[in-house]
N, CA, C and O atoms as CSV, one atom per row, in Angstrom:
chain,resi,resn,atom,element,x,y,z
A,1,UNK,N,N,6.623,-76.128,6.476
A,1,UNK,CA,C,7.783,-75.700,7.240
A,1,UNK,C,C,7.987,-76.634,8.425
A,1,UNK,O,O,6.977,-77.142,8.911
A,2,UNK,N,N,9.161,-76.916,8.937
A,2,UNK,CA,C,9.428,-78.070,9.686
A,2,UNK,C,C,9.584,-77.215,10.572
A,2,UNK,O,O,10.078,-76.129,10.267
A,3,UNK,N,N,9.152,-77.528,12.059
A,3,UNK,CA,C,9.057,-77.147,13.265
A,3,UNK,C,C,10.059,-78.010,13.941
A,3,UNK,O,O,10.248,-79.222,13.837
A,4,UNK,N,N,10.971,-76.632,15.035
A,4,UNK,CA,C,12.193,-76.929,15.641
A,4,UNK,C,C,11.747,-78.203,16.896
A,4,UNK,O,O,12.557,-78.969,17.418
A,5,UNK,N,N,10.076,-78.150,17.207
A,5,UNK,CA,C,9.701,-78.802,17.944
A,5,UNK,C,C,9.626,-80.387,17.872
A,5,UNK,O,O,9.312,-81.245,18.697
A,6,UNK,N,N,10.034,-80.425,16.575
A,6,UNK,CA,C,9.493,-81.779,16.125
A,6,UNK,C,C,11.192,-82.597,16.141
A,6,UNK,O,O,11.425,-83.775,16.413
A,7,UNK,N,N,12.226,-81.470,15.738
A,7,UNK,CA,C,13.536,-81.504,15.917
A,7,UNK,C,C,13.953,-82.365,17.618
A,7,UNK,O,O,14.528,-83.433,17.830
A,8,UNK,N,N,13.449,-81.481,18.444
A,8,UNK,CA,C,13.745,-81.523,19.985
A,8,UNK,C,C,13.421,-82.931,20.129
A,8,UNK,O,O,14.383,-83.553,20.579
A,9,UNK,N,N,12.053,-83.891,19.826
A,9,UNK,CA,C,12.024,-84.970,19.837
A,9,UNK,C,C,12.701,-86.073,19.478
A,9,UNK,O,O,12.475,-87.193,19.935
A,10,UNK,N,N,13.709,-85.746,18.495
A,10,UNK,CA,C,14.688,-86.734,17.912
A,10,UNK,C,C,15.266,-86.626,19.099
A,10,UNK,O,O,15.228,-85.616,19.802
A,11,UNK,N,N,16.040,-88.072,19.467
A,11,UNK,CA,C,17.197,-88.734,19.961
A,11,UNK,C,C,18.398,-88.806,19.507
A,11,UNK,O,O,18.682,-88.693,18.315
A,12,UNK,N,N,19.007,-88.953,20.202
A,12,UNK,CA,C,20.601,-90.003,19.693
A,12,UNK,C,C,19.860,-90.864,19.651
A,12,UNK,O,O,18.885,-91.230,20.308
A,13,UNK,N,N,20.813,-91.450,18.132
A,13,UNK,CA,C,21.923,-91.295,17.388
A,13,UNK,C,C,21.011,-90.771,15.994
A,13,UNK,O,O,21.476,-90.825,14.856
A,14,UNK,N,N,19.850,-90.339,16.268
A,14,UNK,CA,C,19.193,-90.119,15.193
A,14,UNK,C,C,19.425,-88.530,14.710
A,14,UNK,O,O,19.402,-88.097,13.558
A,15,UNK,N,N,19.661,-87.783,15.990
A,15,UNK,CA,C,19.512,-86.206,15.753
A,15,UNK,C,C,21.163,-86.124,15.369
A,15,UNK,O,O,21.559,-85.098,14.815
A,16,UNK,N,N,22.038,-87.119,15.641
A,16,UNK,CA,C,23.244,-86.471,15.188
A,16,UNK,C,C,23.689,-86.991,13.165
A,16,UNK,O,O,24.412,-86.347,12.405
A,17,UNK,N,N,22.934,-88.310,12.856
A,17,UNK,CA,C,22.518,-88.834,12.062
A,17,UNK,C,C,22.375,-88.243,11.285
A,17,UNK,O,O,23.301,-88.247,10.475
A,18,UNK,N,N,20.988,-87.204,10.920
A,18,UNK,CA,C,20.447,-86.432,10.413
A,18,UNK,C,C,21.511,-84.531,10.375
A,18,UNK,O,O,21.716,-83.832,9.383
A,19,UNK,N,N,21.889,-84.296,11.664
A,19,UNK,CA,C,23.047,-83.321,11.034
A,19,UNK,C,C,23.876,-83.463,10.038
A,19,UNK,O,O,24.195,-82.629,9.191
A,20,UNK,N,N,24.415,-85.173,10.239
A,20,UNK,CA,C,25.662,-85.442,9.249
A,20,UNK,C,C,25.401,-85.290,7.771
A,20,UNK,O,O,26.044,-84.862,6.812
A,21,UNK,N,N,23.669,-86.041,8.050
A,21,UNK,CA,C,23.330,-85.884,6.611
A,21,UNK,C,C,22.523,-84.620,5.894
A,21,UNK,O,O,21.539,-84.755,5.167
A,22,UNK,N,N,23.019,-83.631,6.178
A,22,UNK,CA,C,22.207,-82.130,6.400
A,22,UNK,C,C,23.751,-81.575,6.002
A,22,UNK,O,O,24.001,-81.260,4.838
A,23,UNK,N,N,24.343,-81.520,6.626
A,23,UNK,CA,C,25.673,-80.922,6.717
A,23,UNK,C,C,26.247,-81.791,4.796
A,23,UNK,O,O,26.686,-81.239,3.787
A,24,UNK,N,N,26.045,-82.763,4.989
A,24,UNK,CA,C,26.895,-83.375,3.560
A,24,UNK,C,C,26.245,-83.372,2.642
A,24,UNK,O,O,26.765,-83.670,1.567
A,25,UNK,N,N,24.540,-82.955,2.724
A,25,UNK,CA,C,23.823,-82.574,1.621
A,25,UNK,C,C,24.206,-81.076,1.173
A,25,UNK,O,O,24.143,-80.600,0.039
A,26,UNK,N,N,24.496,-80.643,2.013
A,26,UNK,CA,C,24.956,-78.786,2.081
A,26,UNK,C,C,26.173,-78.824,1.278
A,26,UNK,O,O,26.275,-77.918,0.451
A,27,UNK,N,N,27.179,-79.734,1.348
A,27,UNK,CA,C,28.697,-80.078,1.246
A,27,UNK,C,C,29.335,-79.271,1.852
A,27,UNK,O,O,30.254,-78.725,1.243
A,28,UNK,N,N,29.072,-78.898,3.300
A,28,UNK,CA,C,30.168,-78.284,4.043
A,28,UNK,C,C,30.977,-79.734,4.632
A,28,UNK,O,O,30.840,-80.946,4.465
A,29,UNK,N,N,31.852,-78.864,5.383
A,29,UNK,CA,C,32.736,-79.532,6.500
A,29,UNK,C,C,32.075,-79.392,7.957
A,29,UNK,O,O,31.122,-78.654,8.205
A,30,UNK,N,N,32.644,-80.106,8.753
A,30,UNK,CA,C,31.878,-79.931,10.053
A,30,UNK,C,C,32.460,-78.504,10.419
A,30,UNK,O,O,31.508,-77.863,10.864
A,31,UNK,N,N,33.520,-77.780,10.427
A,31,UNK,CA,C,33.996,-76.770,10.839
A,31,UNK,C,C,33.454,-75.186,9.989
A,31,UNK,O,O,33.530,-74.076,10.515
A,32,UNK,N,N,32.874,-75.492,8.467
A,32,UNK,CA,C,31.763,-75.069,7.710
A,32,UNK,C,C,30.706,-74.986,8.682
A,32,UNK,O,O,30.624,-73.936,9.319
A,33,UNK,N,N,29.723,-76.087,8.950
A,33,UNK,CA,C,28.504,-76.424,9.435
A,33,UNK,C,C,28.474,-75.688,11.128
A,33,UNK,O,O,27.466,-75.225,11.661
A,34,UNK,N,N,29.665,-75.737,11.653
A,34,UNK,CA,C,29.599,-75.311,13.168
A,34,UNK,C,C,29.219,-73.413,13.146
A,34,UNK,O,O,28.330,-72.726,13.649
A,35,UNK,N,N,30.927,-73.004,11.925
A,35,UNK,CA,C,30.674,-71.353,11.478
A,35,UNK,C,C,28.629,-71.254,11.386
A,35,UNK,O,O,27.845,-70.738,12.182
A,36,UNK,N,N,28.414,-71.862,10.298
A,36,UNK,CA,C,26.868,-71.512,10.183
A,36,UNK,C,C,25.781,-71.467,11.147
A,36,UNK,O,O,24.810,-70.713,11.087
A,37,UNK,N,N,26.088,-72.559,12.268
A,37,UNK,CA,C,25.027,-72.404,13.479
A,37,UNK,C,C,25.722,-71.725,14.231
A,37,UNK,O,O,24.934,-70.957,14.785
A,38,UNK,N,N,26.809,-71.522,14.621
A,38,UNK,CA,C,27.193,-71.016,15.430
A,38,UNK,C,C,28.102,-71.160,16.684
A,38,UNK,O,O,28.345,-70.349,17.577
A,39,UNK,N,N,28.461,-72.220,16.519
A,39,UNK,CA,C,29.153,-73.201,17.481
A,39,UNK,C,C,30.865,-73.634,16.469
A,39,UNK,O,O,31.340,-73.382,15.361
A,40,UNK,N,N,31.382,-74.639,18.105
A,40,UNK,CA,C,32.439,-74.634,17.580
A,40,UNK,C,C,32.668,-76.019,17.089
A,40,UNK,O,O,32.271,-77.022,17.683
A,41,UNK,N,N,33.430,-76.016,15.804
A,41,UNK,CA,C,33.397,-77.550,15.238
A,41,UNK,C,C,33.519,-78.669,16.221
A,41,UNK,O,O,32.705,-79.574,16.034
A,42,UNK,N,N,34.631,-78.876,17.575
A,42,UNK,CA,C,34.109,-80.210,18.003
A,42,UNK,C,C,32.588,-80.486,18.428
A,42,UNK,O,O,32.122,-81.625,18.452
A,43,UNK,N,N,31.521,-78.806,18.917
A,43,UNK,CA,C,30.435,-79.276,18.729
A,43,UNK,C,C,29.670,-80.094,18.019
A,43,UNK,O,O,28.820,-80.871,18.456
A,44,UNK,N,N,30.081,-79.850,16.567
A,44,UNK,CA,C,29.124,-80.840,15.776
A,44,UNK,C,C,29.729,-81.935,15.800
A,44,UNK,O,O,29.033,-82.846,16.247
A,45,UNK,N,N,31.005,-82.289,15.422
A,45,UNK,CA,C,31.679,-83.567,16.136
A,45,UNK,C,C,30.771,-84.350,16.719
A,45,UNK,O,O,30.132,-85.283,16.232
A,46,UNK,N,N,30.757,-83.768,18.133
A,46,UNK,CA,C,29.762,-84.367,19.012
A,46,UNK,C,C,28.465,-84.941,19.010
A,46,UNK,O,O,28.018,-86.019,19.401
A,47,UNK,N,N,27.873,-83.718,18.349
A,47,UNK,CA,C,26.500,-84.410,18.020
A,47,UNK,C,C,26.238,-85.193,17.118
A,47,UNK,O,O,25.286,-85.973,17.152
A,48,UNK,N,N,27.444,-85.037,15.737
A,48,UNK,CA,C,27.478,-86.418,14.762
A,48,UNK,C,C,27.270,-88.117,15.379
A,48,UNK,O,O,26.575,-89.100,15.122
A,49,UNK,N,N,28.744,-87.568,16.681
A,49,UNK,CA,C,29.099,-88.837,17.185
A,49,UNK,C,C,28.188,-89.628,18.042
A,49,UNK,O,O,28.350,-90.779,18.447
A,50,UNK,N,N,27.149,-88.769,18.259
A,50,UNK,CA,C,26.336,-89.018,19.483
A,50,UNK,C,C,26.394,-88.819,20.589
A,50,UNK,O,O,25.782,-89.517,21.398
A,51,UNK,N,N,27.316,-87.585,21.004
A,51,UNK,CA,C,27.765,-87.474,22.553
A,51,UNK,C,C,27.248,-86.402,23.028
A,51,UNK,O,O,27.535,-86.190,24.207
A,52,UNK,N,N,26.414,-85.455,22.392
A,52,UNK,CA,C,25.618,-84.583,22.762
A,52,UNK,C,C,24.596,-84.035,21.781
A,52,UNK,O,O,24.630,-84.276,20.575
A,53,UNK,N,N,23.818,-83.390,22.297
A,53,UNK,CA,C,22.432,-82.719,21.760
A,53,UNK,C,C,22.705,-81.323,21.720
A,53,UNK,O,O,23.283,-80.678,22.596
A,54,UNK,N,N,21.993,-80.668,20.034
A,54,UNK,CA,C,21.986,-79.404,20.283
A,54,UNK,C,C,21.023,-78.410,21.221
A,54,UNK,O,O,20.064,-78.820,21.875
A,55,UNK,N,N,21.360,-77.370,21.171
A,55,UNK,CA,C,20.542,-76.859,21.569
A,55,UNK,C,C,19.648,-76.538,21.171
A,55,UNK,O,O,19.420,-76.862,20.006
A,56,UNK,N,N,18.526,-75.633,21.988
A,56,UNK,CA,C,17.114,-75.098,21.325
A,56,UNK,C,C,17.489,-74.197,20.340
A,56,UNK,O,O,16.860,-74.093,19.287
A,57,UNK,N,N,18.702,-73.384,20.674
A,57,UNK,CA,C,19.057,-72.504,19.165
A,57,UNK,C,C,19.645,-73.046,18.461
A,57,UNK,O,O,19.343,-72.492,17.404
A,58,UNK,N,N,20.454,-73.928,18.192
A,58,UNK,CA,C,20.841,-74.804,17.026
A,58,UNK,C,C,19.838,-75.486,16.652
A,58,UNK,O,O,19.775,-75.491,15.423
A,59,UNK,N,N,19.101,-76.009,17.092
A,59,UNK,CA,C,17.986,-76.945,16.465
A,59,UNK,C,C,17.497,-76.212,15.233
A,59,UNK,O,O,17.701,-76.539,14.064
A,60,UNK,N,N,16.608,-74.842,15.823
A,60,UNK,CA,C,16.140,-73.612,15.561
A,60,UNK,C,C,17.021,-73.556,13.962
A,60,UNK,O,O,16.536,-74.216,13.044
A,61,UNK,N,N,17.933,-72.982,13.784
A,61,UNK,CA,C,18.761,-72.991,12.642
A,61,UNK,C,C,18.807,-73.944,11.768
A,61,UNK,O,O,18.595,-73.742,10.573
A,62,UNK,N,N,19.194,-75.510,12.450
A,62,UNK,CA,C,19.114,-76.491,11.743
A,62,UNK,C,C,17.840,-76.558,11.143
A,62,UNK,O,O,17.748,-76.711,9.925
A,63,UNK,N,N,16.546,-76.431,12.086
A,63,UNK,CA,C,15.477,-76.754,10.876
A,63,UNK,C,C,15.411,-75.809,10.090
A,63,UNK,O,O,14.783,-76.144,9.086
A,64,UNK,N,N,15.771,-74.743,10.059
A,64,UNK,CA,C,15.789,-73.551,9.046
A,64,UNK,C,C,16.532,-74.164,7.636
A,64,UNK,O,O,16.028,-74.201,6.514
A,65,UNK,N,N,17.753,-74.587,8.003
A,65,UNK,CA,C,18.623,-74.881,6.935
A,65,UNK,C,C,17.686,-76.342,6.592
A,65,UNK,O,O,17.224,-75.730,5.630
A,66,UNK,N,N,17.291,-77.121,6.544
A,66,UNK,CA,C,16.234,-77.983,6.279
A,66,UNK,C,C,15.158,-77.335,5.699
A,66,UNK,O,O,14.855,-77.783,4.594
A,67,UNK,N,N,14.423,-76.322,6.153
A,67,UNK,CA,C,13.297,-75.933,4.820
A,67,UNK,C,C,13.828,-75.168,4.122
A,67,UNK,O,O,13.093,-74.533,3.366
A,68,UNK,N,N,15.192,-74.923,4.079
A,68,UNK,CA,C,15.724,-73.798,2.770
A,68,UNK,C,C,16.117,-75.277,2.099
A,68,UNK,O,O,16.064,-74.985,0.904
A,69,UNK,N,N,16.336,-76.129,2.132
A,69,UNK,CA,C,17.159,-77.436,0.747
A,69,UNK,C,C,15.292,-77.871,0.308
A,69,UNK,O,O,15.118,-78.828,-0.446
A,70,UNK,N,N,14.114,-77.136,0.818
A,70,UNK,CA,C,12.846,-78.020,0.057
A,70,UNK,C,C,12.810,-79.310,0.612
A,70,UNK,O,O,12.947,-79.774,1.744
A,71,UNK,N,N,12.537,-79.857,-0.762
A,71,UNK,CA,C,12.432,-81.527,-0.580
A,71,UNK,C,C,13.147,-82.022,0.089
A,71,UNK,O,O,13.008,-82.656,1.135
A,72,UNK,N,N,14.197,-81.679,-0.652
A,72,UNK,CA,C,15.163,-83.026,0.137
A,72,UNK,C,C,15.122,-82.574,1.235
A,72,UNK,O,O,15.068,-83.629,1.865
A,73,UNK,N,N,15.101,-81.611,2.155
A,73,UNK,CA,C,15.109,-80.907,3.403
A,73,UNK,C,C,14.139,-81.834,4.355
A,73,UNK,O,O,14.419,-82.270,5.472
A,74,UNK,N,N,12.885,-82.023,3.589
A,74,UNK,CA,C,11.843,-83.085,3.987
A,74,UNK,C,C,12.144,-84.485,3.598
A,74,UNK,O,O,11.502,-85.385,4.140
A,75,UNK,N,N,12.802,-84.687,2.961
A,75,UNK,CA,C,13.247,-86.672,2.703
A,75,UNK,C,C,14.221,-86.560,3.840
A,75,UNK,O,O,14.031,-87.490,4.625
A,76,UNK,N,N,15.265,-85.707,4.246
A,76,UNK,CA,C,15.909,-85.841,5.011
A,76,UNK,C,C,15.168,-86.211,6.557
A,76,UNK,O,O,15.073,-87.227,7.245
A,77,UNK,N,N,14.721,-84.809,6.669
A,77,UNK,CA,C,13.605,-85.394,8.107
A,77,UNK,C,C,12.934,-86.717,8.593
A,77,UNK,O,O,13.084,-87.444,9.574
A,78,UNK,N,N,12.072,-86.721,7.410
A,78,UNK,CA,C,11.431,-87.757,7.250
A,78,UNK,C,C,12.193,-89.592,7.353
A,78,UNK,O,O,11.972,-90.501,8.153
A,79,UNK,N,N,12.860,-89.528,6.480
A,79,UNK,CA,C,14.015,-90.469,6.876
A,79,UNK,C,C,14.257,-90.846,8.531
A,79,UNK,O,O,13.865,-91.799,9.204
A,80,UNK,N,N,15.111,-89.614,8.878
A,80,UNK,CA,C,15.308,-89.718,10.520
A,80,UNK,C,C,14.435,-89.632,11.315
A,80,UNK,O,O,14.815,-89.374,12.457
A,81,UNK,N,N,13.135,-89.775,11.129
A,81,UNK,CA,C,11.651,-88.925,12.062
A,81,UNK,C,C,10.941,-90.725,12.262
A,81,UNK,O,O,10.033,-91.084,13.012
A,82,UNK,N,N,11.568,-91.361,11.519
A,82,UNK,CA,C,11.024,-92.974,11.530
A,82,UNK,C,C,11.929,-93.932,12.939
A,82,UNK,O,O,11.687,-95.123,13.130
């Protein structure tokens, strides 16, 4: 299970990087992906773009939705964790 802690350590442009590619492995839309955490689509916008960081409760979710896809949930991480 991937820990939200390990999340918090990513940076820009890596933590918004890894949403995009989380979100398009899912095949939502960003306005999909915002409904699910909880926020409002230019949020994820943002953090795609690199102009902000989620929070400790979005993170929280995001790694959730990462150990629900399994593997790829972990190739994904892993990928961006380099």
């Amino acid at each position: 299970m991937m820990s939200t802690h390990t999340l918090i350590n990513l940076e820009q442009p890596k933590v918004g990087q890894l949403i995009r590619a989380l979100r398009q492995e899912m095949q939502l839309t960003q306005e999909q992906f915002a409904g699910m955490v909880g926020v409002v689509f230019t949020t994820v916008n943002r953090w795609e773009k690199g102009h902000a960081n989620p929070s400790p409760m979005a993170l929280k979710i995001i790694a959730m939705k990462l150990d629900e896809l399994g593997e790829k949930g972990r190739d994904l991480r892993e990928k961006y964790d380099s």
